[in-house]
N, C-alpha and C positions, 0 to 999 in steps of 0.2 A: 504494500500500500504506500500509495507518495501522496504525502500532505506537502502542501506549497499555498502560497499565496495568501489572501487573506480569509481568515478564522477567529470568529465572534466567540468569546467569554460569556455564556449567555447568562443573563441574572435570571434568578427562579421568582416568578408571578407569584402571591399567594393573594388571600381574601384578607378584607377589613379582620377578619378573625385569625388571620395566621396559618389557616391552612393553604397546601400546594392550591391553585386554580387550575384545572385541568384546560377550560376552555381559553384563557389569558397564554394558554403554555400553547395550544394551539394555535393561538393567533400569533406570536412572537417569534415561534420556527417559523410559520408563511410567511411574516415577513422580511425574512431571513432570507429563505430562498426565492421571493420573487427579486432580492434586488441584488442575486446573483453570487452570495457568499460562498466560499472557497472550501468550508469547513463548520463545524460547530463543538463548541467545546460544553459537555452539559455536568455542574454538580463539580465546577472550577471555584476557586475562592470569589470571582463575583456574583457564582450562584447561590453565596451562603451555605459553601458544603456544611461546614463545622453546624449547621445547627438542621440539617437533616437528620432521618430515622432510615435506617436501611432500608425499611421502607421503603420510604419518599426517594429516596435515590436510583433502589432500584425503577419504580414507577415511572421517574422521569427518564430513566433513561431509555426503559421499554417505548415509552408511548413516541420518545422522539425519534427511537431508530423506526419506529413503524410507519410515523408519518415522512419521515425521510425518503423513505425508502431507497436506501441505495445512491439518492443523487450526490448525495456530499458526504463524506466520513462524518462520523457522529462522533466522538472522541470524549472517554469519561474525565472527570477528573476524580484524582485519589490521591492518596499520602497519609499517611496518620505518625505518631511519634513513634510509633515503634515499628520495627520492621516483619515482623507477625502477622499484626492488624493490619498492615498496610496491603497484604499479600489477601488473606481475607477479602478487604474490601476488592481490592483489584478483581479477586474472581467471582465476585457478586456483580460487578459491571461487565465480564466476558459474560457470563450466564444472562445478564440481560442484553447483549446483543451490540455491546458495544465494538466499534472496528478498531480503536485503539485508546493506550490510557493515559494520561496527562500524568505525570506523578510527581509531586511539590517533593522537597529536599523534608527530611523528618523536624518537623516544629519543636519548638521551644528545647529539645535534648541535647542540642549544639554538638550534634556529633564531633572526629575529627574529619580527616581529608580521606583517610583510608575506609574510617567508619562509613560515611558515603559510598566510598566504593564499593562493600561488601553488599552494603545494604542496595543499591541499585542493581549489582548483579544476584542478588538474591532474589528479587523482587522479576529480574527480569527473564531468571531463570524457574522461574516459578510459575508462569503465566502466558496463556496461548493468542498473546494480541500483543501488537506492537506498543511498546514503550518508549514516551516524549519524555525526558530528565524537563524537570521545571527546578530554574533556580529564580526565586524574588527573596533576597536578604533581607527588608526591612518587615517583612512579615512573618517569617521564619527563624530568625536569629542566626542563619549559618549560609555560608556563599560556600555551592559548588566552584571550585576555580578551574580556569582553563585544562593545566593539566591534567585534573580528575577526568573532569569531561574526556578528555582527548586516549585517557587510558579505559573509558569504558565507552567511548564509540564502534571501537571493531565487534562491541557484541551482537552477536547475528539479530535479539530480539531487540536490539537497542535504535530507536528509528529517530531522532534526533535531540535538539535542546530548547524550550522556549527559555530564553535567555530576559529576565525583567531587570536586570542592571541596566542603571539611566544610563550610560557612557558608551559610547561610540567606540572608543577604543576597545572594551570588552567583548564587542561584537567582530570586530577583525582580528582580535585575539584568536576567535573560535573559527573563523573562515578556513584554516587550513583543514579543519574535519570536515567540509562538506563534500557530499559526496554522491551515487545513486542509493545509498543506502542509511543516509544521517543529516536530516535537513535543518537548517538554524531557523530559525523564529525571533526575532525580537519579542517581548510582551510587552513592551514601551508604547505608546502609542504618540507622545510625542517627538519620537525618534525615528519614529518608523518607514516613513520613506528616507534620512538620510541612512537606516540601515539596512534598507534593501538597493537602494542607489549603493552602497559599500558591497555587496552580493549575498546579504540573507533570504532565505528564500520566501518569506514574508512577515506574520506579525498575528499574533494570536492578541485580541483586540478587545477591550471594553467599549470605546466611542462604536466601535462594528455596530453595537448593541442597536441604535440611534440612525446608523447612515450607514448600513450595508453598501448600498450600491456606489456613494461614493468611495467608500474605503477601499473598496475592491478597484473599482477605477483607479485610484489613485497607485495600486501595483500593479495592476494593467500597463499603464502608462511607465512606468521604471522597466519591466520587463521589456517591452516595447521599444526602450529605446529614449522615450522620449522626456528625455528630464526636465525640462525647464515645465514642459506641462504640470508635470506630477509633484515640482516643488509648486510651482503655483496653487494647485488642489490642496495640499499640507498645508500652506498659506491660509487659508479659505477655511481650513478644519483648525486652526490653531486656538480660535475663541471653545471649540468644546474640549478641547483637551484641557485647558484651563478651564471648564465649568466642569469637569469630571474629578479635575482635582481641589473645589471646594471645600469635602470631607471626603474621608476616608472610603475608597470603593465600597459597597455597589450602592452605596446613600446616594449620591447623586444621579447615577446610571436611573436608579429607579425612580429617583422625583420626576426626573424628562419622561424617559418611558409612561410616566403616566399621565405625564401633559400631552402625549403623543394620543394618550388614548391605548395603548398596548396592556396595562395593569397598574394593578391599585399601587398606591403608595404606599405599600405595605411590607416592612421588614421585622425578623425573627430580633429579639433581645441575644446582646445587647446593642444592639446596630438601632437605631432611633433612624424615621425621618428626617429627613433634611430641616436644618434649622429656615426658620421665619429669615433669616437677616441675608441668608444667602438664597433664596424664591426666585426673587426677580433676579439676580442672573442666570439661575437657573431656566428659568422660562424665559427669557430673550433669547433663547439659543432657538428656540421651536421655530420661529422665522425661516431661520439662517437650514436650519435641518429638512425643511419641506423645500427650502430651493435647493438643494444640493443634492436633494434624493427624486426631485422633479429632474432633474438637468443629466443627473447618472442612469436612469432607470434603465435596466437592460432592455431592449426592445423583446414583447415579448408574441 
């Protein structure tokens, strides 16, 4: 399986009451794929894994590889602190039909570099779906570094990195592992065209959540050759990557989403709604999001 290009972090819907929305979860995949996204990542750290029930995990993932069907990879996410549970959960998302599995770096236990590496090939020799290494240090306490990565690339089931370090240099770090068999990702998304203009093979994306079809545009457009276009688009996307970074993911992802009309504003504790005093920028972006996704829309 080749994941490339761009791949939406999807935030999980729920009701005024906190439970999953099934039908908010179906309108959020359509429109997902009608504006031509690359991937989907479902039960990732913007979908509030941490305060799912194996349940609810497994559920979403079934119902989304169903409506998918086949057009885009469905891609779980997973990780837990320990590398037991972590393998666990991974094969609770094989059994529900996931094509492959995102897996954060182990939280809060600060492995070492070696710890890491035991732990990712145990994880990945444990499990019949391809495995994406996720490193974000400010949410996890611990950075996979270049070289770990680079010594557990050659693993048959190891299929590449979403890399969330904000620095540019980190991602040309990792350039020399790409490969047909180990694709980089940025998770930056303010970065993310100068790091596929650098040669990542895309960007595993919260704003996605918002403007599919321009986000994918805008690696169309670097792929294609054509750069001046695609920093101009980045340009154009710069006011929501600064309305995303308001508070802390997926609080603002889900205030717009719901001004969009896609789900309530409704998040699991301890994640609160969006504060009052950040709203109206919050909602000045809805404009800006309807021309962008009016101007990108695949022809269909």
């Amino acid at each position: 399986m080749q994941l490339h290009g761009s791949i939406t972090a999807l935030a999980t819907p729920f009701t005024a009451s906190g439970a999953l929305d099934p039908g908010a979860w179906h309108g959020l995949l359509e429109a997902q794929l009608a504006g031509g996204i690359q991937g989907l990542i479902v039960a990732g750290s913007t979908g509030e894994a941490a305060m799912l029930s194996d349940t609810e995990f497994v559920e979403l993932i079934r119902a989304a590889v169903e409506q998918v069907g086949g057009r885009v990879p469905v891609v779980a996410g997973a990780g837990l602190s320990g590398t037991a549970r972590t393998i666990d959960q991974c094969r609770l998302a094989c059994d529900a039909g996931a094509d492959a599995l995102l897996v954060v770096t182990p939280p809060y236990v600060r492995p070492t570099q070696d710890g890491l590496l035991r732990h990712f090939e145990a994880v990945a020799d444990a499990v019949e779906r391809p495995v994406v290494l996720y490193n974000v240090p400010p949410r996890t306490g611990v950075d996979l570094l270049p070289e770990t990565v680079a010594a557990l690339a050659p693993h048959p089931n190891i299929a590449g990195i979403k890399e969330a370090v904000a620095d540019i240099e980190r991602i040309r770090a990792l350039l020399p592992l790409r490969g047909p068999q180990f694709a980089l990702f940025t998770g930056d998304d303010g970065t993310a065209c100068a790091a596929q203009l650098a040669g990542a093979d895309g960007v595993i994306s919260v704003v996605a959540n918002v403007v599919p079809a321009a986000f994918t545009a805008m690696g169309d457009l670097v792929r294609a050759g054509q750069t001046e276009a695609a920093q101009a688009l980045d340009a154009e996307l710069a006011p929501l990557y600064a309305a995303m970074a308001l508070e802390p993911n997926p609080i603002p992802v889900k205030a717009i989403l719901a001004g969009l009309g896609l789900c309530q504003d409704s998040l699991r504790l301890p994640l609160l709604p969006l504060s009052s005093r950040h709203r109206a920028a919050a909602h000045a972006t809805l404009e800006r999001i309807a021309r962008l996704e009016a101007r990108h829309a695949p022809a269909q």
